[in-house]
gemmi code that builds the backbone of each chain (N, CA, C; Angstrom):
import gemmi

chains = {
    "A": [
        ("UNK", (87.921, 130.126, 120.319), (89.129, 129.299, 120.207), (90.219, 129.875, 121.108)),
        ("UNK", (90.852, 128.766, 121.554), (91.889, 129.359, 122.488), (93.765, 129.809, 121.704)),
        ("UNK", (93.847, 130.667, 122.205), (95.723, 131.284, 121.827), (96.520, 129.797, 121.526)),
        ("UNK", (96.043, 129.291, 122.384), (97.087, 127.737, 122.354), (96.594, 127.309, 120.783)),
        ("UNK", (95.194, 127.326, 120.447), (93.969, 126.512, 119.303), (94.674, 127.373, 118.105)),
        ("UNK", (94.708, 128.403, 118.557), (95.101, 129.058, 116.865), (96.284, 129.579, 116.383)),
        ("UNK", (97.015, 129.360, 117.226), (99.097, 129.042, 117.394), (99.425, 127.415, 116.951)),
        ("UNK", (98.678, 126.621, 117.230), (98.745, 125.252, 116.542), (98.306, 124.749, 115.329)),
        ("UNK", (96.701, 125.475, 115.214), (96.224, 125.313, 113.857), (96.830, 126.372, 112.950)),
        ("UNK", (97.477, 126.228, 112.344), (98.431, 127.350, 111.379), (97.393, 127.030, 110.378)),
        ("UNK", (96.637, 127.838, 109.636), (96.272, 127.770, 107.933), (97.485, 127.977, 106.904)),
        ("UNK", (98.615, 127.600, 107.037), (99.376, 127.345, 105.723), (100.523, 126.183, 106.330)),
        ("UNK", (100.524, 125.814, 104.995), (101.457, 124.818, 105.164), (103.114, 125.255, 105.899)),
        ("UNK", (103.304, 124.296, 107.010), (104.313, 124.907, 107.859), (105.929, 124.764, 107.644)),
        ("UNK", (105.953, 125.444, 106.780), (107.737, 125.178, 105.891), (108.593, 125.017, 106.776)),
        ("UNK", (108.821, 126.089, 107.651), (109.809, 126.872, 108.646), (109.292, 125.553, 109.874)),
        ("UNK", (108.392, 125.467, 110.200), (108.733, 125.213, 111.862), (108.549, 123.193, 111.679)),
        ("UNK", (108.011, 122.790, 110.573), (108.076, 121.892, 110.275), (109.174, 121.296, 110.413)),
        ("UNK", (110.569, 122.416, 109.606), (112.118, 121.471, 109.558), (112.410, 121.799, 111.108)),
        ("UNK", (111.811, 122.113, 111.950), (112.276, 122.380, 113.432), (111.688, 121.170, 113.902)),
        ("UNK", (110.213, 121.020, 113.621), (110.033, 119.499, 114.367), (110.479, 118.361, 113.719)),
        ("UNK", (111.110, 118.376, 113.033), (112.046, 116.872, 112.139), (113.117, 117.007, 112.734)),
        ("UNK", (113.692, 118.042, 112.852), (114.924, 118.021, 113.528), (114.651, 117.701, 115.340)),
        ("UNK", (113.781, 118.137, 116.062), (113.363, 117.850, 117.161), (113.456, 116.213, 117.609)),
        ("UNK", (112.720, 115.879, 116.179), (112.162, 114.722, 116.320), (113.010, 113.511, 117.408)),
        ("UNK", (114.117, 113.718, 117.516), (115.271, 112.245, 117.750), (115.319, 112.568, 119.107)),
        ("UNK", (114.723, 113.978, 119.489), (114.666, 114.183, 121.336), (113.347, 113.775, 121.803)),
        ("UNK", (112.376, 113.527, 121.155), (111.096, 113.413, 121.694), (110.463, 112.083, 122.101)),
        ("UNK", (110.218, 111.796, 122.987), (109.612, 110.258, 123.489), (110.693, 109.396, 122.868)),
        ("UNK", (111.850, 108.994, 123.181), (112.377, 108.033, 122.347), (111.648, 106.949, 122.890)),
        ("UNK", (112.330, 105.702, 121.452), (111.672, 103.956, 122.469), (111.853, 103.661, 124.015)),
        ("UNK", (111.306, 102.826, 124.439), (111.739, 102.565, 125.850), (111.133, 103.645, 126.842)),
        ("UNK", (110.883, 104.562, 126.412), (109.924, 105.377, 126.989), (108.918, 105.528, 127.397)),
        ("UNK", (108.280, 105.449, 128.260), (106.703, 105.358, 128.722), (105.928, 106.574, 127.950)),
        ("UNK", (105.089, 106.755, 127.191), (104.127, 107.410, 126.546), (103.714, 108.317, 127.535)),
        ("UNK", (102.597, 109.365, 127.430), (101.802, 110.561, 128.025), (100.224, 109.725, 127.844)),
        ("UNK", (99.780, 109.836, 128.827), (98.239, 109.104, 128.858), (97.558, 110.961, 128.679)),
        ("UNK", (96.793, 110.619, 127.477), (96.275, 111.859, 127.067), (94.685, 111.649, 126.519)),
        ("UNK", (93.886, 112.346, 126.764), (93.061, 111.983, 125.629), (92.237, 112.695, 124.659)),
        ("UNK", (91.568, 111.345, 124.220), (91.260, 112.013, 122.733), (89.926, 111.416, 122.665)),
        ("UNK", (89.212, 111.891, 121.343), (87.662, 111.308, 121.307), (87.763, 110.543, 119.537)),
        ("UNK", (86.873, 109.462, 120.583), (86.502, 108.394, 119.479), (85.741, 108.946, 118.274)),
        ("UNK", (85.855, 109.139, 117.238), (85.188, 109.147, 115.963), (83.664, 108.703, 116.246)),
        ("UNK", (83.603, 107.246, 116.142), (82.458, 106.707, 115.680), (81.370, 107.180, 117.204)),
        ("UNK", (82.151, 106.552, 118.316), (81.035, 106.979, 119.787), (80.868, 108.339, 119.961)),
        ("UNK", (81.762, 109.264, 119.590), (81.828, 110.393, 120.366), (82.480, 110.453, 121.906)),
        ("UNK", (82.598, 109.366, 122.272), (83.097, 109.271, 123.352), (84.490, 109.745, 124.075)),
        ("UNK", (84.993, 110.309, 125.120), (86.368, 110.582, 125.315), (87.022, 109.326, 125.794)),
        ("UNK", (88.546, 108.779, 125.339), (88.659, 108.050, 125.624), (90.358, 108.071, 126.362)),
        ("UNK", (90.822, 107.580, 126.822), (91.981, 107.691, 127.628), (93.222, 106.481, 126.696)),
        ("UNK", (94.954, 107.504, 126.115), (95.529, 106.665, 125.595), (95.750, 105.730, 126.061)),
        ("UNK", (96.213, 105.620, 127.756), (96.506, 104.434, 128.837), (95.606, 103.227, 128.215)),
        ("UNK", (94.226, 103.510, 128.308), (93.490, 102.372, 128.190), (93.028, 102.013, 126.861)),
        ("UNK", (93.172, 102.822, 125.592), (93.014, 101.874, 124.511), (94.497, 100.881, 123.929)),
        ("UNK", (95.580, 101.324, 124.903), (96.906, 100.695, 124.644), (97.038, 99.374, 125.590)),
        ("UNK", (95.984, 99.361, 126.551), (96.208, 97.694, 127.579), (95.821, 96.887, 127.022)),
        ("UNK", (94.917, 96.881, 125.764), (95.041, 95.349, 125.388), (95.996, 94.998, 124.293)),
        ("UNK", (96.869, 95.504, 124.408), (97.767, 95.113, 123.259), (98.653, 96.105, 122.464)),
        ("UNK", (99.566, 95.036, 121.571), (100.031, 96.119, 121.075), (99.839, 96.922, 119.926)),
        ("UNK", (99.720, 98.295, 119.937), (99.195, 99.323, 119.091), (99.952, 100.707, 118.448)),
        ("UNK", (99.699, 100.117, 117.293), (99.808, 101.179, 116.505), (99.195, 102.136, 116.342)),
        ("UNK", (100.011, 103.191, 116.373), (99.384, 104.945, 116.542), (99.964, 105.384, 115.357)),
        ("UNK", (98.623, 105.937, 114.161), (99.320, 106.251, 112.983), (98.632, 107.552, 112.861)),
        ("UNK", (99.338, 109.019, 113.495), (98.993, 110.395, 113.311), (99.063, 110.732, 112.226)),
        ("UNK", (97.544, 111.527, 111.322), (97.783, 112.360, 110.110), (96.419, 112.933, 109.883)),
        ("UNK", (95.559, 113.337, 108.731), (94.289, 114.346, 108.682), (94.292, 114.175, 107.621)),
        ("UNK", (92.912, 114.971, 107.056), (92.612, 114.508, 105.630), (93.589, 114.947, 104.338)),
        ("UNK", (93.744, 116.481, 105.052), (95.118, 117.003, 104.113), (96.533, 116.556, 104.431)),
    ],
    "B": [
        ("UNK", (97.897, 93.287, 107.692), (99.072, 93.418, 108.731), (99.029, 93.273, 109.803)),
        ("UNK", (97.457, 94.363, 110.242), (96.970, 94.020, 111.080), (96.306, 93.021, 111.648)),
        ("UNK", (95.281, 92.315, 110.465), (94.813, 90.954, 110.238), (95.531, 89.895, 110.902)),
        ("UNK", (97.008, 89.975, 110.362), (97.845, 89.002, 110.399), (98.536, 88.850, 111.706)),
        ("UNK", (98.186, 90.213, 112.764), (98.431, 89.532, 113.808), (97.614, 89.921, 115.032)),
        ("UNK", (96.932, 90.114, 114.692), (95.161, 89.992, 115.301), (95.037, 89.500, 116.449)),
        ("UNK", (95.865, 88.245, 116.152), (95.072, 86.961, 117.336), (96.556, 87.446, 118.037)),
        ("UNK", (97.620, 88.131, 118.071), (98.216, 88.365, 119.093), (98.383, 89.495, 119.771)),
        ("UNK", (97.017, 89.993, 119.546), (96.902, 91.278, 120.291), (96.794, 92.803, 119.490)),
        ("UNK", (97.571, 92.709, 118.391), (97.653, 93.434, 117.733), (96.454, 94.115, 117.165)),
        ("UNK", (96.535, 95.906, 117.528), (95.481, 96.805, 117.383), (96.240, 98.038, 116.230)),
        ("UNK", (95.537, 98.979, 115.844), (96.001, 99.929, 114.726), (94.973, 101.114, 115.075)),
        ("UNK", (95.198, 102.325, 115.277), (94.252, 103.426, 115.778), (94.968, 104.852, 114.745)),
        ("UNK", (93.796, 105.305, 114.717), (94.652, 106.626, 113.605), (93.914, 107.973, 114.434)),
        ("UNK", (95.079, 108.348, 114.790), (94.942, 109.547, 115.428), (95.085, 111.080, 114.377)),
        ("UNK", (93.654, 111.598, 114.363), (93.224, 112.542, 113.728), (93.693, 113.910, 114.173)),
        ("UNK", (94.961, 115.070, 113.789), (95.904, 115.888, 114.131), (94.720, 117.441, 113.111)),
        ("UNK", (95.922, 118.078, 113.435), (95.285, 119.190, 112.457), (96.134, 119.124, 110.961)),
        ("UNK", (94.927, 120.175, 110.092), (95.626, 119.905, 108.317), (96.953, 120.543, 108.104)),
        ("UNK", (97.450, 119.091, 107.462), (98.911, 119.617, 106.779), (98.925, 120.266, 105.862)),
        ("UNK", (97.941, 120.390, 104.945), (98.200, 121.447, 104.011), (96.803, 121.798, 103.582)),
        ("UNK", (96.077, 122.659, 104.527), (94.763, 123.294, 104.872), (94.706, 124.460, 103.169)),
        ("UNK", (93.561, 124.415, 102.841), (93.393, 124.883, 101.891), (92.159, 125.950, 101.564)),
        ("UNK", (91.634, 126.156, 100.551), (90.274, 126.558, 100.315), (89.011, 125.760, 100.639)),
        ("UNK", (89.358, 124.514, 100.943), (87.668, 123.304, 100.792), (87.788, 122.831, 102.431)),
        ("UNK", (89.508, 122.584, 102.998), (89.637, 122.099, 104.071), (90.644, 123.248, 104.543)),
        ("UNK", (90.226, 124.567, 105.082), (91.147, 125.409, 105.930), (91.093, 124.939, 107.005)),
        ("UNK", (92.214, 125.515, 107.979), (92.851, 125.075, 109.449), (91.619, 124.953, 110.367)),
        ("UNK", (91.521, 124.334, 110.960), (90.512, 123.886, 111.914), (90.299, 125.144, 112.816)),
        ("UNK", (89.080, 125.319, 113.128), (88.779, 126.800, 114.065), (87.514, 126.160, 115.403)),
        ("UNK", (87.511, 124.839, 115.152), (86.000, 124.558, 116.166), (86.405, 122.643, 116.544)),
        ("UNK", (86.202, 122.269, 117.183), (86.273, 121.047, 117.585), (85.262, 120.341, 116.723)),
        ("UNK", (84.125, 120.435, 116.552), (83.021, 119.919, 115.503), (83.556, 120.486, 114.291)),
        ("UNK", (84.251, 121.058, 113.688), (84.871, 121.078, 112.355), (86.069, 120.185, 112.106)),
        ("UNK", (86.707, 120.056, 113.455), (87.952, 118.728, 112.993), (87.030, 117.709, 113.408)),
        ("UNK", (86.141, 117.269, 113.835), (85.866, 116.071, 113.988), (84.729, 115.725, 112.358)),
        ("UNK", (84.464, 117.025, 111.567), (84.000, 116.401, 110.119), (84.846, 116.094, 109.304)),
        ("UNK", (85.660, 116.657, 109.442), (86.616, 116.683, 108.714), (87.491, 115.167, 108.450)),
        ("UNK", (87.166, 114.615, 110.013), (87.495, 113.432, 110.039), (86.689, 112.236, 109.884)),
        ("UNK", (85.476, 112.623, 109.836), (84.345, 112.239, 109.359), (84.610, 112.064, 107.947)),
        ("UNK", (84.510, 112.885, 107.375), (85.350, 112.782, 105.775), (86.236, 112.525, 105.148)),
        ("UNK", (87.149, 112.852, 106.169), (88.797, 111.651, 106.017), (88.030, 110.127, 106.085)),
        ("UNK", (87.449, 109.394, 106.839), (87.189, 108.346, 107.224), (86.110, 107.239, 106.369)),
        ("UNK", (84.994, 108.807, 105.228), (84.325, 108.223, 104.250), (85.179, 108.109, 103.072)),
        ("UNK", (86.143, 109.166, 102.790), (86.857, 109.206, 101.282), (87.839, 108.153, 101.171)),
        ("UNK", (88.472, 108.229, 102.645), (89.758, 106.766, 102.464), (88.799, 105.279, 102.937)),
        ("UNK", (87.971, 105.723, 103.276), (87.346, 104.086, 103.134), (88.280, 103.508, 105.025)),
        ("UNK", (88.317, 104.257, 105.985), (89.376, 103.898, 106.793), (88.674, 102.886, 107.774)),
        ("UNK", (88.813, 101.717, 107.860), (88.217, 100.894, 109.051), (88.348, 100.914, 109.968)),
        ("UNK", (89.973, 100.977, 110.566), (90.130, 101.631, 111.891), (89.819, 102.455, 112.621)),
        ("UNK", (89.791, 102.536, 114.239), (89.010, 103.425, 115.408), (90.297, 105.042, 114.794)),
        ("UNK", (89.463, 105.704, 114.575), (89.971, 106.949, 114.507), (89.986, 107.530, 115.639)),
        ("UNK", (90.526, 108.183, 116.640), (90.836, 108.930, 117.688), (91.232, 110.317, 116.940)),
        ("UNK", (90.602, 111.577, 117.397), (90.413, 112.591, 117.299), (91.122, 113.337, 118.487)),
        ("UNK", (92.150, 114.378, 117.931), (93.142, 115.029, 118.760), (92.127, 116.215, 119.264)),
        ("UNK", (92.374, 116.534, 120.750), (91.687, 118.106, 120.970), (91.862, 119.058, 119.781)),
        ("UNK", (91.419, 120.155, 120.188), (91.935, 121.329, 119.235), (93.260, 122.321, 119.619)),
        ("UNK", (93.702, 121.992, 120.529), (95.375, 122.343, 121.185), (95.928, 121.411, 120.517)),
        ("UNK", (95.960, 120.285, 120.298), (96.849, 119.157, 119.516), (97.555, 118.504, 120.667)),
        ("UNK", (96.993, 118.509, 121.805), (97.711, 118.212, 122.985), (98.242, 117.130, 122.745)),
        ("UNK", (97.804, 115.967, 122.345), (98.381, 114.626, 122.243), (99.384, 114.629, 120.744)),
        ("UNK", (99.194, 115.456, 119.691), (99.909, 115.097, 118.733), (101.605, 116.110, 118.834)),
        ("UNK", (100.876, 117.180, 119.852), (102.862, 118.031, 120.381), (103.567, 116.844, 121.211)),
        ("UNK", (102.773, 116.470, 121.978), (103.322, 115.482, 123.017), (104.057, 114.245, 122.628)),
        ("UNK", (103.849, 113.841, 120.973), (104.154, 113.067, 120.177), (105.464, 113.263, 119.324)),
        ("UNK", (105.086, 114.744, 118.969), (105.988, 115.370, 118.030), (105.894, 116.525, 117.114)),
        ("UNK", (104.656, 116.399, 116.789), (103.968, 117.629, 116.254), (103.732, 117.334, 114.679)),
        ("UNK", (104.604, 116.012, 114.111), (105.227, 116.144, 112.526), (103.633, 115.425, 111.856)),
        ("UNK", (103.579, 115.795, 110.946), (101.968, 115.325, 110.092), (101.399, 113.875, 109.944)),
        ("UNK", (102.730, 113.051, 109.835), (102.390, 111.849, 109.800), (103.677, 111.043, 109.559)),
        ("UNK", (103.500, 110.608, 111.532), (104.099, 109.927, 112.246), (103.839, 108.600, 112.399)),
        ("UNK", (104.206, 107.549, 113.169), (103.605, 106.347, 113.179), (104.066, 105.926, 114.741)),
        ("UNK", (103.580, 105.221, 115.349), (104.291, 105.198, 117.016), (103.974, 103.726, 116.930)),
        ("UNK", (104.752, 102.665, 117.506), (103.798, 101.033, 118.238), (103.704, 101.694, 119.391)),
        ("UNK", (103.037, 101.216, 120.534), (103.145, 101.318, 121.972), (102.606, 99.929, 122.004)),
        ("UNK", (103.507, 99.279, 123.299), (103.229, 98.064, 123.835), (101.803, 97.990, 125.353)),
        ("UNK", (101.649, 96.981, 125.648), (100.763, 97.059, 126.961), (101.016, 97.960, 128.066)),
        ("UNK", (102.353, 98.016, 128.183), (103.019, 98.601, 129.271), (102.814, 99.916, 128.841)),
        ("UNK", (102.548, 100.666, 127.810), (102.098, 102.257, 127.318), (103.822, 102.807, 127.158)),
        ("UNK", (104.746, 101.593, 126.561), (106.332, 101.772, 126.054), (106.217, 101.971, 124.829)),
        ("UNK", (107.022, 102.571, 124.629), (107.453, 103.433, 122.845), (108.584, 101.998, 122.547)),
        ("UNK", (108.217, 101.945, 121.256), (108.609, 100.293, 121.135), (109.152, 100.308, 119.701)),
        ("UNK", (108.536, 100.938, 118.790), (108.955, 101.490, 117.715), (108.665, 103.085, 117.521)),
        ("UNK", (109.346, 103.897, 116.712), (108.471, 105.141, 116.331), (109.449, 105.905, 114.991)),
        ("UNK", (108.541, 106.006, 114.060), (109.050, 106.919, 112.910), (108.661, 107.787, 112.705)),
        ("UNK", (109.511, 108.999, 112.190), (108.820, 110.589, 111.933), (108.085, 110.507, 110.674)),
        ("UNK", (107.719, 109.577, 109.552), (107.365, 109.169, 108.813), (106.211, 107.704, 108.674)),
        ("UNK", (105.056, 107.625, 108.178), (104.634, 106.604, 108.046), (104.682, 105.775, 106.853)),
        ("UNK", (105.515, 104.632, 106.902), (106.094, 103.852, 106.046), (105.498, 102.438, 105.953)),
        ("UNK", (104.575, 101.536, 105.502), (104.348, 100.248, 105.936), (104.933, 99.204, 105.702)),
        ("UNK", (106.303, 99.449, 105.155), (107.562, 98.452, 105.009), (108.026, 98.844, 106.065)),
        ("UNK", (108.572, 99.527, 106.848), (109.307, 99.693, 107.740), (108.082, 99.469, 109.008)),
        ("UNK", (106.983, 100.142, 109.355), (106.153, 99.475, 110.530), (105.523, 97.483, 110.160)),
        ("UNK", (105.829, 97.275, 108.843), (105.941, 95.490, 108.727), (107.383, 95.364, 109.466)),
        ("UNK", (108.257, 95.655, 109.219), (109.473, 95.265, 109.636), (109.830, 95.668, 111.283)),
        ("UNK", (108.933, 96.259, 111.860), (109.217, 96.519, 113.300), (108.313, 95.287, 113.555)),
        ("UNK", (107.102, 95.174, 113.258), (106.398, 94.120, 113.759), (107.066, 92.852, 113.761)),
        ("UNK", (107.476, 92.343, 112.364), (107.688, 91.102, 112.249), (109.535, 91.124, 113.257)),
        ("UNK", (109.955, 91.837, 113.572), (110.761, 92.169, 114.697), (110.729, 91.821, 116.122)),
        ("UNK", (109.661, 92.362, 116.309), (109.214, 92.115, 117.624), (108.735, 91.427, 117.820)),
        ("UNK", (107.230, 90.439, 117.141), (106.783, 89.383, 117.484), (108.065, 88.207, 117.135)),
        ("UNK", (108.796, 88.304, 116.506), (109.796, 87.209, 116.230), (110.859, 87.082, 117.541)),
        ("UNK", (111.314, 88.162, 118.407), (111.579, 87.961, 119.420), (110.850, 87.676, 120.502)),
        ("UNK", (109.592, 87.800, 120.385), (108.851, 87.415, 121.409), (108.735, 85.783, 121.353)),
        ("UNK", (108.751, 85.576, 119.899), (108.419, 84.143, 119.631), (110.128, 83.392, 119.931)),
        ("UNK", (110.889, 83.706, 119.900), (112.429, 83.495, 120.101), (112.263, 82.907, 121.874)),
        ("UNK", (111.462, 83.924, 121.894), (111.856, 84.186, 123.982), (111.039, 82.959, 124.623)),
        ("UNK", (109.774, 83.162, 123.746), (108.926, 82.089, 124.508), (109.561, 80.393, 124.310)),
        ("UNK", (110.287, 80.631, 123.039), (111.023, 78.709, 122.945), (112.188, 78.818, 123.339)),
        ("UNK", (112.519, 79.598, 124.705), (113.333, 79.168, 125.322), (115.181, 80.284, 125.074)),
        ("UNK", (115.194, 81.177, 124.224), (116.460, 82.093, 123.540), (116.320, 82.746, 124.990)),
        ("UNK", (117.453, 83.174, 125.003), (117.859, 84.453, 126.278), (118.184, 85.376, 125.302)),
        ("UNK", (117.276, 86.554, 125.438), (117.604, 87.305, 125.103), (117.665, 88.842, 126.044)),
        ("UNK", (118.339, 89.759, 125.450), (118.110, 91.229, 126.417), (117.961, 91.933, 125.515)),
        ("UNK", (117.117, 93.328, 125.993), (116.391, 94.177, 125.249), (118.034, 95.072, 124.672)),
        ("UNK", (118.051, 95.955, 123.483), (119.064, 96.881, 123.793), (117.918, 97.687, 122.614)),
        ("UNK", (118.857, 99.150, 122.709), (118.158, 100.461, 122.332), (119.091, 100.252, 120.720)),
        ("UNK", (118.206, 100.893, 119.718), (118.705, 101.140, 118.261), (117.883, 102.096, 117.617)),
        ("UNK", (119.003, 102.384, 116.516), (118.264, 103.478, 115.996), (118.617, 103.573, 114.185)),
        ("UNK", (117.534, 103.743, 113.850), (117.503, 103.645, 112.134), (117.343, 104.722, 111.098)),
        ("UNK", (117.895, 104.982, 109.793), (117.074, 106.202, 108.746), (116.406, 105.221, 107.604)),
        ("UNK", (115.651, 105.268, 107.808), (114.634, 104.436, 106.946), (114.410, 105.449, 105.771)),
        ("UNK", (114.107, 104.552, 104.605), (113.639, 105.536, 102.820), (112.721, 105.430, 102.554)),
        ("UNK", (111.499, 106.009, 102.553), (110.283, 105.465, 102.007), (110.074, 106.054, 100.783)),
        ("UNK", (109.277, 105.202, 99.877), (108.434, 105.938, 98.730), (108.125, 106.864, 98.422)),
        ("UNK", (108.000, 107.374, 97.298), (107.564, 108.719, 96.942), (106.546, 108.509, 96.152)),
        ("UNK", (104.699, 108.717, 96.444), (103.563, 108.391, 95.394), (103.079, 109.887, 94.643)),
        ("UNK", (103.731, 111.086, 94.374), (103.973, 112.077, 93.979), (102.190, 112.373, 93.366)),
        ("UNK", (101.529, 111.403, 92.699), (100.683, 111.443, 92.034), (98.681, 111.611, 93.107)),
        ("UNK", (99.675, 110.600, 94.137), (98.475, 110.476, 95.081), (98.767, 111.595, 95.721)),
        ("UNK", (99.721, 111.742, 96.020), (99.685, 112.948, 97.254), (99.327, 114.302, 96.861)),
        ("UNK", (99.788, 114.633, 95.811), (98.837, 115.555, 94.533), (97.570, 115.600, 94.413)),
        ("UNK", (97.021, 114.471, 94.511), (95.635, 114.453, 94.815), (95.064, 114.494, 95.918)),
        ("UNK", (95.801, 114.367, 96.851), (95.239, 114.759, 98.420), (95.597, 116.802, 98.372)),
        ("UNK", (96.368, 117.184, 97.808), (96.405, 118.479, 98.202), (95.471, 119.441, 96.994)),
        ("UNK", (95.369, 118.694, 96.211), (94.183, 119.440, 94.790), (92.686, 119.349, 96.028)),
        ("UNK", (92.614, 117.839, 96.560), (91.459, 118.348, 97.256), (91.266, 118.700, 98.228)),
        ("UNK", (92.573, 119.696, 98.910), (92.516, 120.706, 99.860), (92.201, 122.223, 99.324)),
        ("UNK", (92.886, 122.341, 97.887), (92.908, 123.359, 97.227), (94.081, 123.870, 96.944)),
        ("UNK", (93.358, 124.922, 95.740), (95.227, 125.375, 94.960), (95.839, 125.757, 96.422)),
        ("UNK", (94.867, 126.681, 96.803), (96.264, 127.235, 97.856), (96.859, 126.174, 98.158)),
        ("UNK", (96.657, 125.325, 98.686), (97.284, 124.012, 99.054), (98.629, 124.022, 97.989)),
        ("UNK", (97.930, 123.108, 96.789), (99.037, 122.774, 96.045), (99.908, 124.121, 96.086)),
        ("UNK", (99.278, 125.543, 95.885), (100.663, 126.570, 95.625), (101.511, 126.530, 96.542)),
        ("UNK", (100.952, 126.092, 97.949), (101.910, 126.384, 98.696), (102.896, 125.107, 99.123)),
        ("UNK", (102.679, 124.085, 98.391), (103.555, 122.950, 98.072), (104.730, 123.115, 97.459)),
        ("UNK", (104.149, 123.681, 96.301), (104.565, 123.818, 94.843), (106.041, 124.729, 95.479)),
        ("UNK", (105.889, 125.714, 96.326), (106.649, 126.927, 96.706), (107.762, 126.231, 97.856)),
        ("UNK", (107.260, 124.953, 98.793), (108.047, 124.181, 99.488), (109.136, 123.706, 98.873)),
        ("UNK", (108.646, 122.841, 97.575), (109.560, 122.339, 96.676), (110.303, 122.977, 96.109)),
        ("UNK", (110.306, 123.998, 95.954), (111.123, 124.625, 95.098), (112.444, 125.157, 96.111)),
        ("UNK", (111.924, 125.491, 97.251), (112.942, 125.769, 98.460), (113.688, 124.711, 98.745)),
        ("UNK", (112.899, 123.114, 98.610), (114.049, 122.362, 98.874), (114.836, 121.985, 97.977)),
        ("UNK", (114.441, 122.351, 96.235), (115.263, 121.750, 95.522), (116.422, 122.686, 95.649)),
        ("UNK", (116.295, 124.210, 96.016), (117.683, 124.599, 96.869), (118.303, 124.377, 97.664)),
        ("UNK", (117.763, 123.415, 98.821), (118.938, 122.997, 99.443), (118.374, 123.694, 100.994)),
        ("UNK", (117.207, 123.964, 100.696), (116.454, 125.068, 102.216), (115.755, 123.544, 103.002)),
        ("UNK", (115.409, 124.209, 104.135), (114.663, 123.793, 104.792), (114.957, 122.082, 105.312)),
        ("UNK", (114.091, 121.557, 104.840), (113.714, 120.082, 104.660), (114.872, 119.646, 103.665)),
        ("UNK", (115.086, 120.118, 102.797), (115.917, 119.805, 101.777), (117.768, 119.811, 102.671)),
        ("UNK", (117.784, 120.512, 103.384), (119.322, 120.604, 104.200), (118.932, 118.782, 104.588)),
        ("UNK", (117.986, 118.727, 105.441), (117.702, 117.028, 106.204), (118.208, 115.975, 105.161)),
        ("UNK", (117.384, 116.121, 104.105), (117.502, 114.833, 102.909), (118.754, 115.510, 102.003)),
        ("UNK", (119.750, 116.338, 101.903), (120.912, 116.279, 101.415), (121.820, 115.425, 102.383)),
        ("UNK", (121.763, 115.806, 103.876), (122.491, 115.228, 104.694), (122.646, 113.625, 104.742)),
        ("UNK", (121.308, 113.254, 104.655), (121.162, 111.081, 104.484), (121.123, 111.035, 103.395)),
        ("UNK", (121.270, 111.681, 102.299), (121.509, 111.065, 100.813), (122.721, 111.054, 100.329)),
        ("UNK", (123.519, 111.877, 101.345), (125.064, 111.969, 101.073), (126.037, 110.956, 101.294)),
    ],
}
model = gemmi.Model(1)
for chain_id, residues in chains.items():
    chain = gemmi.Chain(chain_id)
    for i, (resn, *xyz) in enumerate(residues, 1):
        res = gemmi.Residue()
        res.name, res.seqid = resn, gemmi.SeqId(i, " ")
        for name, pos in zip(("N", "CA", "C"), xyz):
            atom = gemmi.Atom()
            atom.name, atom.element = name, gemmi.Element(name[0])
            atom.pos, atom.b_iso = gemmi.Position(*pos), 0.0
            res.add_atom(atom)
        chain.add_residue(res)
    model.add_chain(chain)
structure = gemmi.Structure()
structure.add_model(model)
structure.setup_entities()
């Protein structure tokens, strides 16, 4: 795992840096903003897939969260 | 919601981050094939129909977002931030929708309209009971270390400074 992998995955719930990204929050991508084409892999294919292109056909909702 | 506006394009994708409150059954992700069971199992227990998209294991796409556990974003064709809450609320993402397609539907019979920028504090729900049950089946540690959040904010710490400030 990489320094970046295990500085992000914290094993405890993140009290402290949590109220830093809520407070962050109102600087980050506001509306009107063009998004970051990033990607990520499909669940069901396994496949990698690019945000640019699952967002051209329409409009989409991106709802970030995990099982916990 | 989605159903309902289907035929105008309208898509819904749940982007799979790392655990908010990683426990004994579900600790912090250490392998790319461990967050992707994990989401595997998110996806059998909630019954989730939607295309799940799975974040690297840097979280590259969910820092780039914001970092917060559960967020909600629209993005339009153009890959524009169109709505976005630090919270996922489905009264308030109904109310961006029926927003936007209603100006779209405004524009097409003919309204002049121009775009302008706004900004909202939305209240959502509190299901205290479910969400309890999402962290029992992360594990006590989980809940203890909830249990220990709350108590900081009912002082007035942390998170709790945020929601004294908009409740005031």
């Amino acid at each position: 795992m990489t320094d970046a992998a295990a500085t992000y995955n914290v094993d405890v719930f993140p009290v402290e840096s949590d109220v830093e990204d809520f407070e962050r929050f109102p600087e980050v991508m506001n509306v009107g903003t063009t998004a970051p084409d990033t990607m990520l892999t499909d669940l069901d294919s396994g496949e990698q897939v690019s945000l640019r292109d699952v967002t051209r056909s329409g409009i989409t909702i991106l709802e970030f969260g995990s099982l916990t | 919601m989605v159903d309902e506006y289907a035929e105008r394009g309208l898509q819904s994708h749940f982007v799979y981050v790392r655990e908010a409150h990683p426990g004994e059954n579900y600790p912090a992700h250490t392998s790319f094939d461990q967050k992707m069971q994990y989401a595997r199992d998110f996806q059998k227990m909630v019954g989730v129909k939607r295309p799940i998209l799975v974040d690297d294991l840097e979280g590259t796409t969910h820092q780039a977002f914001g970092t917060l556990p559960n967020m909600t974003y629209i993005l339009n064709s153009a890959h524009t931030v169109i709505f976005r809450a630090n919270w996922t609320d489905p009264p308030t993402i109904r109310f961006a929708l029926d927003y936007h397609f209603g100006a779209l539907d405004r524009r097409r019979s003919g309204l002049r309209q121009n775009p302008f920028y706004a900004e909202m504090y939305a209240f959502r729900w509190v299901d205290d009971s479910a969400f309890m049950e999402g962290l029992e089946l992360s594990g006590q540690k989980a809940v203890d270390e909830f249990q220990k959040a709350r108590e900081m904010w009912a002082r007035g710490e942390h998170l709790g400074t945020i929601r004294n400030k908009l409740l005031s």
